[in-house]
PDB file of N, CA, C and O in Angstrom:
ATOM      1  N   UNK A   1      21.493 -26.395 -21.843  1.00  0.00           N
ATOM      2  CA  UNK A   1      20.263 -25.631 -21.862  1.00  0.00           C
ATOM      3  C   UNK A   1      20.048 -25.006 -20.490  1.00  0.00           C
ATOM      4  O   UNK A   1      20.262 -25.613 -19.441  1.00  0.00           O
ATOM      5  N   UNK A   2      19.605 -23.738 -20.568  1.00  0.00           N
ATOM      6  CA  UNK A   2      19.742 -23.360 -19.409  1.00  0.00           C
ATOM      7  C   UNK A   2      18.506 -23.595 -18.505  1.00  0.00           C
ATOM      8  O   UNK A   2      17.631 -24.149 -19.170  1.00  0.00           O
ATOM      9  N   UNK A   3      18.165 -23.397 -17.374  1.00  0.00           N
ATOM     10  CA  UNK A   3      17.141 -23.872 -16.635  1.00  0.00           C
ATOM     11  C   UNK A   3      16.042 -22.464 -16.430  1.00  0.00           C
ATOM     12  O   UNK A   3      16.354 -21.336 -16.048  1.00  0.00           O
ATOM     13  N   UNK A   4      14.805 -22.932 -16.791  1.00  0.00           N
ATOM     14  CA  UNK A   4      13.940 -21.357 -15.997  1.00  0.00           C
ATOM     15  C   UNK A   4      13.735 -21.393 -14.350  1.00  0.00           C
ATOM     16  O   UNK A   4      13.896 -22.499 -13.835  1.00  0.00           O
ATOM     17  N   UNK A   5      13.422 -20.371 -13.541  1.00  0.00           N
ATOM     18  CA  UNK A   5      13.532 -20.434 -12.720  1.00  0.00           C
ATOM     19  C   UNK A   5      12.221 -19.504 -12.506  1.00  0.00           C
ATOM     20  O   UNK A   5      11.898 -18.535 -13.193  1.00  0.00           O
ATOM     21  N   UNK A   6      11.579 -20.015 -11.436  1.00  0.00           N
ATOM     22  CA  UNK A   6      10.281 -19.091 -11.066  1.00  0.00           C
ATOM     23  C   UNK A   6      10.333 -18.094  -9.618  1.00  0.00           C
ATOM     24  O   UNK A   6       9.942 -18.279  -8.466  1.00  0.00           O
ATOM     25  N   UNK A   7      10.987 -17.014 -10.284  1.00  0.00           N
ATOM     26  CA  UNK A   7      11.318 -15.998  -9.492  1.00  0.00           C
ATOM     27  C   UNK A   7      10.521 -15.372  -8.534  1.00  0.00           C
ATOM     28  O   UNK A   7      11.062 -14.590  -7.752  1.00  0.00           O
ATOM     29  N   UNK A   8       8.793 -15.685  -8.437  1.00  0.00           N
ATOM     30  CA  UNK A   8       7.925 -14.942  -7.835  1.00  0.00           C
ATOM     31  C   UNK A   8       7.917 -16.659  -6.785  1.00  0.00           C
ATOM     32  O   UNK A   8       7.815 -16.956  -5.595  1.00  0.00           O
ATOM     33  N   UNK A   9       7.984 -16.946  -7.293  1.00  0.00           N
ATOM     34  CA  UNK A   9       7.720 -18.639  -6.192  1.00  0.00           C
ATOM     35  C   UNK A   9       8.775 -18.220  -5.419  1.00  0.00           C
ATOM     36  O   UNK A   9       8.542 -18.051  -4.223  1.00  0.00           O
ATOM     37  N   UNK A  10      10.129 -17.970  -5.925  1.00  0.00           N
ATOM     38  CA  UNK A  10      11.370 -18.210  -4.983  1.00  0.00           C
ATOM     39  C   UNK A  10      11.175 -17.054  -4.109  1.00  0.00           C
ATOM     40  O   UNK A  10      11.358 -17.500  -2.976  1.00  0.00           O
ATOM     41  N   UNK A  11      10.935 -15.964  -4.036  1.00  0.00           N
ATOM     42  CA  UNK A  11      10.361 -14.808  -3.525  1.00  0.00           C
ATOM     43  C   UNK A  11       9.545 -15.401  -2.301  1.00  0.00           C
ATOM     44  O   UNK A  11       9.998 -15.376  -1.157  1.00  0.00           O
ATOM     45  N   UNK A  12       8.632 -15.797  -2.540  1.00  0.00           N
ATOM     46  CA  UNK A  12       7.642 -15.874  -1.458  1.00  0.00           C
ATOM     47  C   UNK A  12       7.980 -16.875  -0.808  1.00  0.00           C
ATOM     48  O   UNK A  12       7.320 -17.044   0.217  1.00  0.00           O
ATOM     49  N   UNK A  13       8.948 -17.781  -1.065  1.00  0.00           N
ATOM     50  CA  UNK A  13       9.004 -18.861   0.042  1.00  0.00           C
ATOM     51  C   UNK A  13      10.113 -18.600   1.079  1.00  0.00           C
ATOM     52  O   UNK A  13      10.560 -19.216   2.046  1.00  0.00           O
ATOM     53  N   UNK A  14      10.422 -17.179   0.341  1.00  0.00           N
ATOM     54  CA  UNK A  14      12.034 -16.876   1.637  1.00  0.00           C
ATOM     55  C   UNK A  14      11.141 -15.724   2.105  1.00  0.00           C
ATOM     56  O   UNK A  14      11.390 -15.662   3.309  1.00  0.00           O
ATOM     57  N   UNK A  15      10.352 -14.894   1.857  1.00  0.00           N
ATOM     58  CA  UNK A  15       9.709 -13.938   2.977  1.00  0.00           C
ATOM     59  C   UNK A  15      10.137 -12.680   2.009  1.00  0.00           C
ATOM     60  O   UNK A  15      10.909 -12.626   1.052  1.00  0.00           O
ATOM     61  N   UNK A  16       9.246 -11.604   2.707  1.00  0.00           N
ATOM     62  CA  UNK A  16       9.752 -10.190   2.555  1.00  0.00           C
ATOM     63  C   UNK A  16      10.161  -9.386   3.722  1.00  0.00           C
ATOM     64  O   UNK A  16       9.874  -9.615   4.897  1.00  0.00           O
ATOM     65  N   UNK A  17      10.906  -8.362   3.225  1.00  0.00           N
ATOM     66  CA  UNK A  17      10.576  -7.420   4.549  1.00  0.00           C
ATOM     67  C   UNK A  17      10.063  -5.665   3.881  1.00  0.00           C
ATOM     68  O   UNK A  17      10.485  -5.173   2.834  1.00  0.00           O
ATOM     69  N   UNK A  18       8.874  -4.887   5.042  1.00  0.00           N
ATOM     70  CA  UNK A  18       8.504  -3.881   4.171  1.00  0.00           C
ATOM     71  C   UNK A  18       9.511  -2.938   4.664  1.00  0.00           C
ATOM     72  O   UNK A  18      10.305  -3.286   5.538  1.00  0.00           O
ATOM     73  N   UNK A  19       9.523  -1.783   4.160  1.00  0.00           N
ATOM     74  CA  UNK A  19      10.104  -0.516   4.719  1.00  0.00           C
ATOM     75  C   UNK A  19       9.444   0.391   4.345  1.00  0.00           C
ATOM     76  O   UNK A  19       8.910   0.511   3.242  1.00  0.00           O
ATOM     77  N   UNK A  20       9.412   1.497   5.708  1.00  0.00           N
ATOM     78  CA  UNK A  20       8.849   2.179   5.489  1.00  0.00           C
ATOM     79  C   UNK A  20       9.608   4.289   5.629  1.00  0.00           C
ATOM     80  O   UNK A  20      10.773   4.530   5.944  1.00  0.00           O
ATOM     81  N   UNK A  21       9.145   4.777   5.484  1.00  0.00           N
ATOM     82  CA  UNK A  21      10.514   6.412   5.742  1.00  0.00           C
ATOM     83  C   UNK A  21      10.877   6.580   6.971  1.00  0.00           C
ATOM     84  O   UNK A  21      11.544   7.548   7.334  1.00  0.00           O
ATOM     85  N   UNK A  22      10.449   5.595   7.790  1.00  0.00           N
ATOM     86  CA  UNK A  22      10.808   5.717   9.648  1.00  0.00           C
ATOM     87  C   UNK A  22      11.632   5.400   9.698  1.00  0.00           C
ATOM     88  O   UNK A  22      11.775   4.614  10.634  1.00  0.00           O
ATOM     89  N   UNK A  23      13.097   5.693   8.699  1.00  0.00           N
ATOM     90  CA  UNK A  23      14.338   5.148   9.222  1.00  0.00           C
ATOM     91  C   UNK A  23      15.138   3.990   9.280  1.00  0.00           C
ATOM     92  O   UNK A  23      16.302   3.806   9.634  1.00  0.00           O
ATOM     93  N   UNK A  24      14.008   3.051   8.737  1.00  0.00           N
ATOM     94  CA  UNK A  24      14.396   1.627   8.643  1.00  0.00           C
ATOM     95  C   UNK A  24      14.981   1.418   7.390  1.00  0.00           C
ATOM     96  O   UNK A  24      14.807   1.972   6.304  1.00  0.00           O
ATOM     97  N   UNK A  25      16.034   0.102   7.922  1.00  0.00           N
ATOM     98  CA  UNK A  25      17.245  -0.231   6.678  1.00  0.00           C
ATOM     99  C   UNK A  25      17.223  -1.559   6.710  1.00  0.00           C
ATOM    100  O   UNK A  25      17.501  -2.321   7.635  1.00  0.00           O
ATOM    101  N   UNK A  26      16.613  -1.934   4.832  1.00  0.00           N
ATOM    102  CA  UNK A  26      16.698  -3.404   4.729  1.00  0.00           C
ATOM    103  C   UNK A  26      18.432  -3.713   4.543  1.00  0.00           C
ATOM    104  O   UNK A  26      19.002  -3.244   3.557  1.00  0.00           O
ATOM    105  N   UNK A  27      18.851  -4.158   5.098  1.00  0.00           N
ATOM    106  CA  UNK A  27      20.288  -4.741   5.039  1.00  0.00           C
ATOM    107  C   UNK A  27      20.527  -5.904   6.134  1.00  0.00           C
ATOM    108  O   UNK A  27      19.729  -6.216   7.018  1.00  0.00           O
ATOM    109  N   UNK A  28      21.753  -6.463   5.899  1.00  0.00           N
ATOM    110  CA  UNK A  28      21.990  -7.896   6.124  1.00  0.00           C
ATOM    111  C   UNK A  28      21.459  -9.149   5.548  1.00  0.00           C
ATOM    112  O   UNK A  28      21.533 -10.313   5.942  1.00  0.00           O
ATOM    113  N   UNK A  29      20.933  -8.639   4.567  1.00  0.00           N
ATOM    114  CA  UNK A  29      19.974 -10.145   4.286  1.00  0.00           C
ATOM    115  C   UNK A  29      19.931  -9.729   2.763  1.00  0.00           C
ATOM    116  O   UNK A  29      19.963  -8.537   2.457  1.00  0.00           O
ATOM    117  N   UNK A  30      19.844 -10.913   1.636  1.00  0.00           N
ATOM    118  CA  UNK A  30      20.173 -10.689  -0.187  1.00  0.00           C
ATOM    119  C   UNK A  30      19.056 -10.418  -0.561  1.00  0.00           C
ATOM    120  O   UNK A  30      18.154 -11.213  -0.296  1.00  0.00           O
ATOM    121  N   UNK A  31      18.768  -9.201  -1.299  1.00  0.00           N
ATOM    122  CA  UNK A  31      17.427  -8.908  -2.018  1.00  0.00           C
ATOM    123  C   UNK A  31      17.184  -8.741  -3.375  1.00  0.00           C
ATOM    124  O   UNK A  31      17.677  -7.856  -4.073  1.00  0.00           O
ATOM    125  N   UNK A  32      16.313  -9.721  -3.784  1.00  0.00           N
ATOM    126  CA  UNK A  32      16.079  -9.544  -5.519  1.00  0.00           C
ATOM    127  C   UNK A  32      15.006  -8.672  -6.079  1.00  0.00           C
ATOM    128  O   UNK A  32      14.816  -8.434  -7.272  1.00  0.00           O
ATOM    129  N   UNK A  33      14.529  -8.359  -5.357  1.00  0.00           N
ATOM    130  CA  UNK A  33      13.411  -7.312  -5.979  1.00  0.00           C
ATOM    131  C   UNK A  33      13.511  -6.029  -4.901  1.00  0.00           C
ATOM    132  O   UNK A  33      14.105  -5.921  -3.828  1.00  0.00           O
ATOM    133  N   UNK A  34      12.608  -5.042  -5.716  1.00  0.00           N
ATOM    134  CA  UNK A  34      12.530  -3.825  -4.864  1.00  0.00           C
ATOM    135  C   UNK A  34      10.986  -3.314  -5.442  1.00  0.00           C
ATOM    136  O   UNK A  34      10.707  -2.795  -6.522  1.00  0.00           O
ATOM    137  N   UNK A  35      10.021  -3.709  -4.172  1.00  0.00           N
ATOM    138  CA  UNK A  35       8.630  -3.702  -4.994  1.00  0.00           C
ATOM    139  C   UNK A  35       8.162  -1.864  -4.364  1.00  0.00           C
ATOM    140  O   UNK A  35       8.600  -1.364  -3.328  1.00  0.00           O
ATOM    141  N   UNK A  36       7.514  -1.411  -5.026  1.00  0.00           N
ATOM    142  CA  UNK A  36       7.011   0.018  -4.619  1.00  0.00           C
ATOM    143  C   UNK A  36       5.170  -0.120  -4.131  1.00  0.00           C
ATOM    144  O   UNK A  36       4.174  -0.242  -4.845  1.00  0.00           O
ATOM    145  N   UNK A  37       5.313  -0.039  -2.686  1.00  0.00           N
ATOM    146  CA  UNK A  37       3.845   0.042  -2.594  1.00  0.00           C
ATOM    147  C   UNK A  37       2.757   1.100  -2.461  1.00  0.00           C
ATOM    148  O   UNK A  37       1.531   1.178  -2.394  1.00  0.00           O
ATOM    149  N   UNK A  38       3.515   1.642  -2.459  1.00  0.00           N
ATOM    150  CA  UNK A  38       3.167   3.423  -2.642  1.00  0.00           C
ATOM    151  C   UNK A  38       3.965   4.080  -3.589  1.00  0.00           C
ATOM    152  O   UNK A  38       4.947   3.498  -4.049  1.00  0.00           O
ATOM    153  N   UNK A  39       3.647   5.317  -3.972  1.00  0.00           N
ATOM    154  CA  UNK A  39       4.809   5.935  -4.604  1.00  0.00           C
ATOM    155  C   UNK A  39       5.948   6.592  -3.306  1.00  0.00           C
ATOM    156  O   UNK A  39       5.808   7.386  -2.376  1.00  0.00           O
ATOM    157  N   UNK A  40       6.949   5.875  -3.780  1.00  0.00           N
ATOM    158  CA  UNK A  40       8.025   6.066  -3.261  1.00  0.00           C
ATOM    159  C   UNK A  40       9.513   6.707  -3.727  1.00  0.00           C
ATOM    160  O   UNK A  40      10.153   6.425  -4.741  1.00  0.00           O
ATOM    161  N   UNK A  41       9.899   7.784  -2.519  1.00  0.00           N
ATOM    162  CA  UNK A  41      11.421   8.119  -3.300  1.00  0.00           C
ATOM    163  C   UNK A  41      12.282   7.366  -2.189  1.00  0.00           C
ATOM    164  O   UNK A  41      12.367   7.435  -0.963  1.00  0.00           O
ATOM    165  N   UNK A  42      12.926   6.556  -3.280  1.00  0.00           N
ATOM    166  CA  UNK A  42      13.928   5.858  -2.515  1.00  0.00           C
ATOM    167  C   UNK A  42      15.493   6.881  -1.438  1.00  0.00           C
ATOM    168  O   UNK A  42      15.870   7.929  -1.964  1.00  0.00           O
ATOM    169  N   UNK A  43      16.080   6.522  -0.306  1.00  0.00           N
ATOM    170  CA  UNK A  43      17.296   6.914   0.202  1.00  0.00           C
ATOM    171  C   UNK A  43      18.014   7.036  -0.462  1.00  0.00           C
ATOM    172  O   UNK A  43      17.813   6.851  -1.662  1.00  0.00           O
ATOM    173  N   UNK A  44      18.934   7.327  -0.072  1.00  0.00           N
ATOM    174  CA  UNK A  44      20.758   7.591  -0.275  1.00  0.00           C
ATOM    175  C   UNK A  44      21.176   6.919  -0.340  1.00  0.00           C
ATOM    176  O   UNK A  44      22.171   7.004  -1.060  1.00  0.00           O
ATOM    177  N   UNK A  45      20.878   5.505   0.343  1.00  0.00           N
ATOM    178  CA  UNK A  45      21.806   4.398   0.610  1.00  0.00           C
ATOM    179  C   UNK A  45      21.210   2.867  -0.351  1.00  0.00           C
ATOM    180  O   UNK A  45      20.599   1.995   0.267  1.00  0.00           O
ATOM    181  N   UNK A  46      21.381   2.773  -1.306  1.00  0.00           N
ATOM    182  CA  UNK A  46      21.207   1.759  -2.306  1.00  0.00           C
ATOM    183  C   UNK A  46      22.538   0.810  -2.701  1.00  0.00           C
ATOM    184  O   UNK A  46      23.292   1.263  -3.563  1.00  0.00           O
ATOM    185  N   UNK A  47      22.807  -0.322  -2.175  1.00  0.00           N
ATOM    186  CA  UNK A  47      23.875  -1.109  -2.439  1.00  0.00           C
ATOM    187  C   UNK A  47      23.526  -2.489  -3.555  1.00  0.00           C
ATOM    188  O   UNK A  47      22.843  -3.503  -3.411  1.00  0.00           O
ATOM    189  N   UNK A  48      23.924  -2.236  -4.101  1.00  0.00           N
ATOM    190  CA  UNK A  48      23.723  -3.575  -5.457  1.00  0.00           C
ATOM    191  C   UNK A  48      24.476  -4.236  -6.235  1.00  0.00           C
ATOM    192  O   UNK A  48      24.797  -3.601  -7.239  1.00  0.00           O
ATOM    193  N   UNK A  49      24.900  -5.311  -6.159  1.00  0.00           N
ATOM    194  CA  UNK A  49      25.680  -6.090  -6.922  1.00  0.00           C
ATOM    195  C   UNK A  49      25.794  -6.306  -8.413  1.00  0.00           C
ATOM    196  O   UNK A  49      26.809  -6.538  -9.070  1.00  0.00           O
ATOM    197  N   UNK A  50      24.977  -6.224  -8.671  1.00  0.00           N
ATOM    198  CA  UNK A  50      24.890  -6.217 -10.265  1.00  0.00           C
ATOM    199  C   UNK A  50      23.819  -5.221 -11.126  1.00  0.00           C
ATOM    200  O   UNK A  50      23.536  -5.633 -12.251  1.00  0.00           O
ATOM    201  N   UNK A  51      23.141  -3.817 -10.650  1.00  0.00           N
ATOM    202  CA  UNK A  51      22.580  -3.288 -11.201  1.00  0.00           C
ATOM    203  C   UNK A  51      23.481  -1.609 -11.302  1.00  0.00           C
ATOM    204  O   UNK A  51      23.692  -0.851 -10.355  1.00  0.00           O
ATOM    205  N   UNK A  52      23.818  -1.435 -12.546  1.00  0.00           N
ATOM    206  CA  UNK A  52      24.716  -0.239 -12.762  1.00  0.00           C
ATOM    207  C   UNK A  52      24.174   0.335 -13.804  1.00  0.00           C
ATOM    208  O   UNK A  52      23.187  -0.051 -14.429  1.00  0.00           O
ATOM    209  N   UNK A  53      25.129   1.698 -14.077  1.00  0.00           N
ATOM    210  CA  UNK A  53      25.055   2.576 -15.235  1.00  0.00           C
ATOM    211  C   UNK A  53      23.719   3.985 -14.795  1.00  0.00           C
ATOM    212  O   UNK A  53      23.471   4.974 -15.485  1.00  0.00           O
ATOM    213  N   UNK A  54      23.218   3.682 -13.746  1.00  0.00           N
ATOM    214  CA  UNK A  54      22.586   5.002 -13.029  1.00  0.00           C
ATOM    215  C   UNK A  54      22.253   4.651 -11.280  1.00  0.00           C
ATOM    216  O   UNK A  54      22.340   3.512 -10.821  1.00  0.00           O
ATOM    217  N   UNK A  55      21.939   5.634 -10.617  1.00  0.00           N
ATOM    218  CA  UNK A  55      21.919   5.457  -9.631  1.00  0.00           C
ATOM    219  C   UNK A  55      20.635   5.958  -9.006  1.00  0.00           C
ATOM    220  O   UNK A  55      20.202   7.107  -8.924  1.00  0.00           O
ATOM    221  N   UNK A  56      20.016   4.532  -8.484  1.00  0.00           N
ATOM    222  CA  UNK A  56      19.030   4.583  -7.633  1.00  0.00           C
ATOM    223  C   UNK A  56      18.523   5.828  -6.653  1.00  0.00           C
ATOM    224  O   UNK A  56      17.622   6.667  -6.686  1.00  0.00           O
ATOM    225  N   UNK A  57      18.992   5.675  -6.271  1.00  0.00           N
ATOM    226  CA  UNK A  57      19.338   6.918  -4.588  1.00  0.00           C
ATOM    227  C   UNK A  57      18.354   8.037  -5.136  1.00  0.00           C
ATOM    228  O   UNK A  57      18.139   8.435  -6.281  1.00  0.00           O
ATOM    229  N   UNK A  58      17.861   8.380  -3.967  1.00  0.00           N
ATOM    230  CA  UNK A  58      16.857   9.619  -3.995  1.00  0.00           C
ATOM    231  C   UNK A  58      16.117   9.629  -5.657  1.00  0.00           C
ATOM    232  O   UNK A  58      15.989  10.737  -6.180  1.00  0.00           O
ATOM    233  N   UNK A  59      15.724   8.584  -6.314  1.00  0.00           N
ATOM    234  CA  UNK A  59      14.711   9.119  -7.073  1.00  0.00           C
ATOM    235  C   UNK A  59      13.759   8.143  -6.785  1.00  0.00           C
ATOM    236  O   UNK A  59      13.859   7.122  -6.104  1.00  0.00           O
ATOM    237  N   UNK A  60      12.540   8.745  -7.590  1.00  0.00           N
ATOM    238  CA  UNK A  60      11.081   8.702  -7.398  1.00  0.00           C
ATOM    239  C   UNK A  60      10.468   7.740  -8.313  1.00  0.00           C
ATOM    240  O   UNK A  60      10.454   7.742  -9.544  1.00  0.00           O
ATOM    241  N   UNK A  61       9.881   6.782  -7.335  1.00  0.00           N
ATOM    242  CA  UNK A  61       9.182   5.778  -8.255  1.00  0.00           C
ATOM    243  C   UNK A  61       7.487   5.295  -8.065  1.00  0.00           C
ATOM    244  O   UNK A  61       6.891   5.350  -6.989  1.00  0.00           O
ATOM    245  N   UNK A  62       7.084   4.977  -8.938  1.00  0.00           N
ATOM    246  CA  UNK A  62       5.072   5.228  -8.690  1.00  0.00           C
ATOM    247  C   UNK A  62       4.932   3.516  -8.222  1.00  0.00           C
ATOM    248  O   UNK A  62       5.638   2.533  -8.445  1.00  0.00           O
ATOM    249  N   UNK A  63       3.624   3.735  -7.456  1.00  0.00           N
ATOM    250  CA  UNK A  63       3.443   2.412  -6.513  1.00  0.00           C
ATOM    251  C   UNK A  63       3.090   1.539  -7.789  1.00  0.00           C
ATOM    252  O   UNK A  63       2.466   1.968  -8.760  1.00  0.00           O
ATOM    253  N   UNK A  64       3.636   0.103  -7.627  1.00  0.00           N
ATOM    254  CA  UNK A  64       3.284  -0.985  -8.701  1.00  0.00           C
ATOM    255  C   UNK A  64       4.864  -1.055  -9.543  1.00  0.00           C
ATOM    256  O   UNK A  64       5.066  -1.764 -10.529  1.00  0.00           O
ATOM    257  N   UNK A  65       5.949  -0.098  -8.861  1.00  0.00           N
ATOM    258  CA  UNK A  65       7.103  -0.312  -9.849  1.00  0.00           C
ATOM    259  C   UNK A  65       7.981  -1.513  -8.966  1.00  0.00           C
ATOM    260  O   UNK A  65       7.873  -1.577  -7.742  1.00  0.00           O
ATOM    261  N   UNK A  66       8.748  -2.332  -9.648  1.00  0.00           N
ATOM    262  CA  UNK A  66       9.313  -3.454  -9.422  1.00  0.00           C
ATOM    263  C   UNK A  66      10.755  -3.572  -9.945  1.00  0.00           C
ATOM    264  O   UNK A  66      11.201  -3.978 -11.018  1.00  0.00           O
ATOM    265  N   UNK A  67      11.263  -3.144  -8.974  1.00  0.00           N
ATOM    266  CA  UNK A  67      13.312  -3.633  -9.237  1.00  0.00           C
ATOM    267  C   UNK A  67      13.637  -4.712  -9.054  1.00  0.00           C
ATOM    268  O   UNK A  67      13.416  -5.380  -8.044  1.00  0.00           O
ATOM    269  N   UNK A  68      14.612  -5.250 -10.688  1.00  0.00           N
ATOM    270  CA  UNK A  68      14.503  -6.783 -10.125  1.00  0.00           C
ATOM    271  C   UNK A  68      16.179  -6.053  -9.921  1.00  0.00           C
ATOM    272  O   UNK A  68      16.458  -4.965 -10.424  1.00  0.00           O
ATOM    273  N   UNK A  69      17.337  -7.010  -8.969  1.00  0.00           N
ATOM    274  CA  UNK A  69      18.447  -7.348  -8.808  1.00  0.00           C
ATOM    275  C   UNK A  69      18.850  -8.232  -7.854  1.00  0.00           C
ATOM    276  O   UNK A  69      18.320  -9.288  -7.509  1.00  0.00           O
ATOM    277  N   UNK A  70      19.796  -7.722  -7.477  1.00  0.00           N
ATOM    278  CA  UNK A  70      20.839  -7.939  -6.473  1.00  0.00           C
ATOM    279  C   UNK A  70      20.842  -7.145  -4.970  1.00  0.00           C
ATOM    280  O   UNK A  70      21.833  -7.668  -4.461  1.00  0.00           O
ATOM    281  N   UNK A  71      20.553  -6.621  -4.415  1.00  0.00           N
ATOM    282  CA  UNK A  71      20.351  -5.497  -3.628  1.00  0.00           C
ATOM    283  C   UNK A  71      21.138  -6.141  -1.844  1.00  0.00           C
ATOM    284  O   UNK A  71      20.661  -7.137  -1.299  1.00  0.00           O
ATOM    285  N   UNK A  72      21.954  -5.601  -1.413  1.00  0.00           N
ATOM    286  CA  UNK A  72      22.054  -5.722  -0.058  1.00  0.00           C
ATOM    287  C   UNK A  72      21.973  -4.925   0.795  1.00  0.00           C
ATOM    288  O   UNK A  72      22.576  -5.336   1.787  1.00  0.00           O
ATOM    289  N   UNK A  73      21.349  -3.569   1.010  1.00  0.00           N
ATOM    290  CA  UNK A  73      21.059  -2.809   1.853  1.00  0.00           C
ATOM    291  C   UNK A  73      20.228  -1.438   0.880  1.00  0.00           C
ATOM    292  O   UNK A  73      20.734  -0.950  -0.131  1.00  0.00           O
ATOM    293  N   UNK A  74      19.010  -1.048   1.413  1.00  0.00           N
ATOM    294  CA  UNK A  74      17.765  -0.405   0.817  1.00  0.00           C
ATOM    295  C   UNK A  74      17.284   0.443   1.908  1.00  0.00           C
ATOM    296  O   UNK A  74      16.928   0.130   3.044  1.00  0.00           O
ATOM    297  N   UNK A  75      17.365   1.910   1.160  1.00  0.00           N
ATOM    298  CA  UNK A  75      16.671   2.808   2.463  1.00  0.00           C
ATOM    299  C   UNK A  75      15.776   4.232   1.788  1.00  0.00           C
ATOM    300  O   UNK A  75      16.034   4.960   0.829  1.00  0.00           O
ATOM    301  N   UNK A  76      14.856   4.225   2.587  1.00  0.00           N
ATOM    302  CA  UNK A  76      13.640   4.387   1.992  1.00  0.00           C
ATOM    303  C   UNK A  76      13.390   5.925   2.335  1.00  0.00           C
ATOM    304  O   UNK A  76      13.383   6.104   3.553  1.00  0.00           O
ATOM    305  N   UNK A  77      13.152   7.252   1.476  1.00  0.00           N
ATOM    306  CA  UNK A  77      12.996   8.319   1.932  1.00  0.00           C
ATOM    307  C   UNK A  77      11.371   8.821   2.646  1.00  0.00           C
ATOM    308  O   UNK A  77      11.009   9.077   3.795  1.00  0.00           O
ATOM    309  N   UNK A  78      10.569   8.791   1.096  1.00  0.00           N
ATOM    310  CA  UNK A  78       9.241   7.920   1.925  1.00  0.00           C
ATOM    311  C   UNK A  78       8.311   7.165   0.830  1.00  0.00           C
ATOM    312  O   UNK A  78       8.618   6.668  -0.254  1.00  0.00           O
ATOM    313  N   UNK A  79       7.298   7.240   1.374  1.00  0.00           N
ATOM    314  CA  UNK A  79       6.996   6.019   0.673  1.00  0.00           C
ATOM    315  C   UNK A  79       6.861   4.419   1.642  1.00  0.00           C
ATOM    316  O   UNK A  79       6.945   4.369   2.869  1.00  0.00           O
ATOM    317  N   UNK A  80       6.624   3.150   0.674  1.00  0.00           N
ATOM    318  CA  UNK A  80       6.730   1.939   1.125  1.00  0.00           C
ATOM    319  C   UNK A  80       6.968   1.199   0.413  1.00  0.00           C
ATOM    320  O   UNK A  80       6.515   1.287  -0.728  1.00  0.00           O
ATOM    321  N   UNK A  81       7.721   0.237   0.767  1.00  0.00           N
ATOM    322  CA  UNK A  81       8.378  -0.548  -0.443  1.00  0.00           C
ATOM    323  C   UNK A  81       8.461  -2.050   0.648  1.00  0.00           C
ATOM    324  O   UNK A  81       8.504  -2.088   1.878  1.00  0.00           O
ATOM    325  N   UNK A  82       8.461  -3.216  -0.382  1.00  0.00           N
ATOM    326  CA  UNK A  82       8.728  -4.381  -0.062  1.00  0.00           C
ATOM    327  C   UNK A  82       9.913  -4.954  -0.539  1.00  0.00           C
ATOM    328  O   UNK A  82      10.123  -4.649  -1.713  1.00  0.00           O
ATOM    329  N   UNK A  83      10.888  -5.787   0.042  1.00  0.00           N
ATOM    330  CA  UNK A  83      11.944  -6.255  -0.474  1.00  0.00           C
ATOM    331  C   UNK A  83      11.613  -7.622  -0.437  1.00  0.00           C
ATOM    332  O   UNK A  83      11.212  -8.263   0.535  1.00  0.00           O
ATOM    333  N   UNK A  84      11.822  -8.014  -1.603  1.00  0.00           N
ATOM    334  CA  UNK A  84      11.857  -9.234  -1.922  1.00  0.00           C
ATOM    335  C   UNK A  84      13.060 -10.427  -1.377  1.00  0.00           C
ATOM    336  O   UNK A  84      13.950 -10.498  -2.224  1.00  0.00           O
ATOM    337  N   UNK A  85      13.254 -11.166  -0.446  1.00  0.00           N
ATOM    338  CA  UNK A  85      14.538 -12.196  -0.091  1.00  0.00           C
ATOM    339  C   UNK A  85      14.715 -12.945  -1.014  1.00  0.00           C
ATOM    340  O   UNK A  85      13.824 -13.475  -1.678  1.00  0.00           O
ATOM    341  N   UNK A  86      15.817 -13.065  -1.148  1.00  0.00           N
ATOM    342  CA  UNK A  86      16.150 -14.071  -1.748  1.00  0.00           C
ATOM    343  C   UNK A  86      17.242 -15.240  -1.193  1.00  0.00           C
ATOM    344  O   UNK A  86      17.504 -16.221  -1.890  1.00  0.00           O
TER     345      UNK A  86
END
């Protein structure tokens, strides 16, 4: 049987980091979510382990939208976004 796991608990006990269009790049560190705190168009540079079949990069998402994955490096055109650690 498989086990549930409480993904918003595990979230908050490893931290976030925000980003904002000043250039900053969440990378080096494993990210499971990709929260939108504004409406945001995401960068060019979207790296993800297990989320395929379209590509992130430069499109536009409304504040309150929530990517769950895999993510190791996130860059932000503008907008603000929180990355979730995992």
């Amino acid at each position: 049987m498989a086990s549930s796991r409480n993904n918003a608990l595990e979230f908050s006990s490893v931290g976030s980091v925000i980003l904002t269009n000043s250039g900053d790049s969440g990378s080096g560190k494993s990210f499971g979510a990709i929260q939108m705190l504004q409406d945001t168009t995401l960068g060019s540079t979207i790296t993800s382990t297990n989320v395929t079949g379209t590509s992130l990069a430069s499109k536009t998402f409304g504040a309150g939208t929530i990517i769950y994955g895999q993510f190791t490096q996130v860059t932000v055109g503008t907008g603000l976004v929180a990355l979730h650690i995992v």
